[in-house]
LUMKE-65877 format. One record per atom (N, C-alpha, C): x, y, z. Coordinates in steps of 0.1 Angstrom, whole numbers, padded with zeros to 4 digits, always signed. Example, Ala and Ser with C-alpha at 12.3 -4.5 7.8 and 13.67 -1.06 7.14 Angstrom:
+0132-0057+0078 +0123-0045+0078 +0132-0033+0078 +0128-0022+0071 +0137-0011+0071 +0129+0000+0079 
end
This chain:
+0093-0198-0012 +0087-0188-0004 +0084-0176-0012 +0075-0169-0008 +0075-0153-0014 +0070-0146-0005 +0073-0133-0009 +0072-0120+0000 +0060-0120+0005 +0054-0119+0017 +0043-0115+0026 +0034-0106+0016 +0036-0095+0016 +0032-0083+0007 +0031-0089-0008 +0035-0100-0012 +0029-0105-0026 +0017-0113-0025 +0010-0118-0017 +0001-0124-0007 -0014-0111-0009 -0022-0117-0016 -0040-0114-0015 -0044-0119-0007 -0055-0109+0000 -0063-0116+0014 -0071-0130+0009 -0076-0130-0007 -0083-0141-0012 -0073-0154-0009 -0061-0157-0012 -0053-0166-0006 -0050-0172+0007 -0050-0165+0017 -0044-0165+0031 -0062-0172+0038 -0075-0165+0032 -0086-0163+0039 -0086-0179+0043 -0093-0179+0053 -0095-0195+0055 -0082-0200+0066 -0074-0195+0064 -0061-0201+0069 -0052-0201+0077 -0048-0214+0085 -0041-0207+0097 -0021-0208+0095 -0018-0201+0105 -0004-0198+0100 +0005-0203+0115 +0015-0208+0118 +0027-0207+0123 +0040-0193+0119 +0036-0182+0131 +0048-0169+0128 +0055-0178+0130 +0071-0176+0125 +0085-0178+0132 +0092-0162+0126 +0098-0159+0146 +0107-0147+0141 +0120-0157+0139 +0131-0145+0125 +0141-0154+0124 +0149-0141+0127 +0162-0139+0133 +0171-0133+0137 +0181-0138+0127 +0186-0131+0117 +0199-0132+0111 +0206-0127+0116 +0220-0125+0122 +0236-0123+0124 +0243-0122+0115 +0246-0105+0108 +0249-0104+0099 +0268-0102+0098 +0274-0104+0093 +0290-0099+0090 +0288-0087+0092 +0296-0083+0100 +0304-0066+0096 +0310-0056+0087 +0315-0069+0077 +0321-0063+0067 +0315-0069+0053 +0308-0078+0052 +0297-0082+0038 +0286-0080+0042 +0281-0084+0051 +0266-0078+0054 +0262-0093+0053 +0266-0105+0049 +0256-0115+0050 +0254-0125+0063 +0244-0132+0062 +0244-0137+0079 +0254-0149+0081 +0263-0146+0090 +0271-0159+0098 +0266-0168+0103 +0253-0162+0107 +0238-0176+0110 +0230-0171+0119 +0223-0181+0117 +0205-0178+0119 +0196-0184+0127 +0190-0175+0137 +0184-0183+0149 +0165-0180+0149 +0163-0195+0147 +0149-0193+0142 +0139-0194+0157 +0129-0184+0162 +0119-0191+0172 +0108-0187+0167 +0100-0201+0170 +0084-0200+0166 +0077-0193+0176 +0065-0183+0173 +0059-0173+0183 +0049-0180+0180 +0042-0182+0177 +0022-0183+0179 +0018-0189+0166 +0004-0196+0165 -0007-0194+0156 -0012-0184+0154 -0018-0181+0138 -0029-0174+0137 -0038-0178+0125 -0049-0172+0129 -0059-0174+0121 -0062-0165+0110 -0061-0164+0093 -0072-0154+0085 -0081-0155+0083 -0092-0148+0093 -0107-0149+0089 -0114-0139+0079 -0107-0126+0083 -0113-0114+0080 -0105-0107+0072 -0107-0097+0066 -0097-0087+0058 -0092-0080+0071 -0098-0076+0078 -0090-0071+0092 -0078-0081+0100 -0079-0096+0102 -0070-0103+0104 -0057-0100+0090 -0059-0099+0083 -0049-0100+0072 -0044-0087+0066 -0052-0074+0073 -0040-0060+0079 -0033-0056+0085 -0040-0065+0101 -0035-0064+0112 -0022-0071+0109 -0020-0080+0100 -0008-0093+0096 +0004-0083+0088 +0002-0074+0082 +0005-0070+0072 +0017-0056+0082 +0004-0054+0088 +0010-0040+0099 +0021-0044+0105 +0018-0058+0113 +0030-0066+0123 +0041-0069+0114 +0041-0069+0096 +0053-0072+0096 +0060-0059+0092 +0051-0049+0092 +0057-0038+0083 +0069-0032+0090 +0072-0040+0105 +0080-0032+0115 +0094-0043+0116 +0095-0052+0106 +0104-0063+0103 +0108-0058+0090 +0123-0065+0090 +0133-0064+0077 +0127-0066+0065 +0119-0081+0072 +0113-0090+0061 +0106-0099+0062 +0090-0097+0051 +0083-0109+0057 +0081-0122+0048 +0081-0134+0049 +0081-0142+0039 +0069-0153+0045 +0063-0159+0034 +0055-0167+0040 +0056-0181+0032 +0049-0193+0036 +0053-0201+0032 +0041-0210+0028 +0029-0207+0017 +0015-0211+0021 +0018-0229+0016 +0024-0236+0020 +0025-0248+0022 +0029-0258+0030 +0033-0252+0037 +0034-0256+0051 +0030-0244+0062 +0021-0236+0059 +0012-0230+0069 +0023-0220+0078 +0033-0214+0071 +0046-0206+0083 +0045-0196+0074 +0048-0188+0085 +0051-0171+0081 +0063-0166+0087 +0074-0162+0079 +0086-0159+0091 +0090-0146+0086 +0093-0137+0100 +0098-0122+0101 +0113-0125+0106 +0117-0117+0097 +0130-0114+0095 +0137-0106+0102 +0146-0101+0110 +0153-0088+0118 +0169-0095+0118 +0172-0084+0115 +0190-0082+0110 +0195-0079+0122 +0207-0082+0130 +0219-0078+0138 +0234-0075+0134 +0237-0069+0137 +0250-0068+0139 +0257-0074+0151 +0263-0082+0152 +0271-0082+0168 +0280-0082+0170 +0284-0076+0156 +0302-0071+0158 +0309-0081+0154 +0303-0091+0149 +0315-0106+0146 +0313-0102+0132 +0329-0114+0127 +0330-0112+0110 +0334-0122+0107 +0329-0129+0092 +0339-0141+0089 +0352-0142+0088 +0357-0150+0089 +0372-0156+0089 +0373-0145+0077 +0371-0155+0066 +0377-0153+0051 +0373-0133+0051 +0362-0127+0059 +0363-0116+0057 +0374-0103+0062 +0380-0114+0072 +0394-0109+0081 +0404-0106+0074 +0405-0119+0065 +0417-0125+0055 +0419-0111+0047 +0407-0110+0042 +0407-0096+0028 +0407-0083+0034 +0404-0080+0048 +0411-0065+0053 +0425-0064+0053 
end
């Protein structure tokens, strides 16, 4: 996969996409995700250089955008905290 923002409108034109937002649940004390809950939101279409701003805008307000031009998916990223920690990160406080 690579970054959304590494992505030319000449690539995407023509093409349609599956968003998935993905919600990572990060540790408290390493920061990495304890796991990961993926939901698919919509189709879209790049017709226009305007469709593929508008794409650009929508992710600019996510962690992270990644896209996947081989299987037609785009997934945004957003980080939580919910207060949980791994085991082994318990162990080392």
């Amino acid at each position: 996969m690579k970054k959304l923002s590494d992505i030319r409108f000449e690539e995407l034109e023509g093409k349609s996409f599956e968003l998935i937002r993905v919600a990572e649940m990060l540790c408290e004390v390493c920061q990495k995700p304890i796991n990961t809950r993926e939901k698919p939101s919509r189709r879209i279409q790049i017709a226009t250089k305007e469709d593929y701003e508008n794409l650009l805008r929508k992710a600019s307000i996510h962690d992270r955008a990644e896209i996947d031009t081989e299987k037609g998916k785009i997934y945004f990223y957003d980080h939580d905290f919910p207060g949980d920690i791994h085991p082994e990160c318990i162990e080392k406080l």
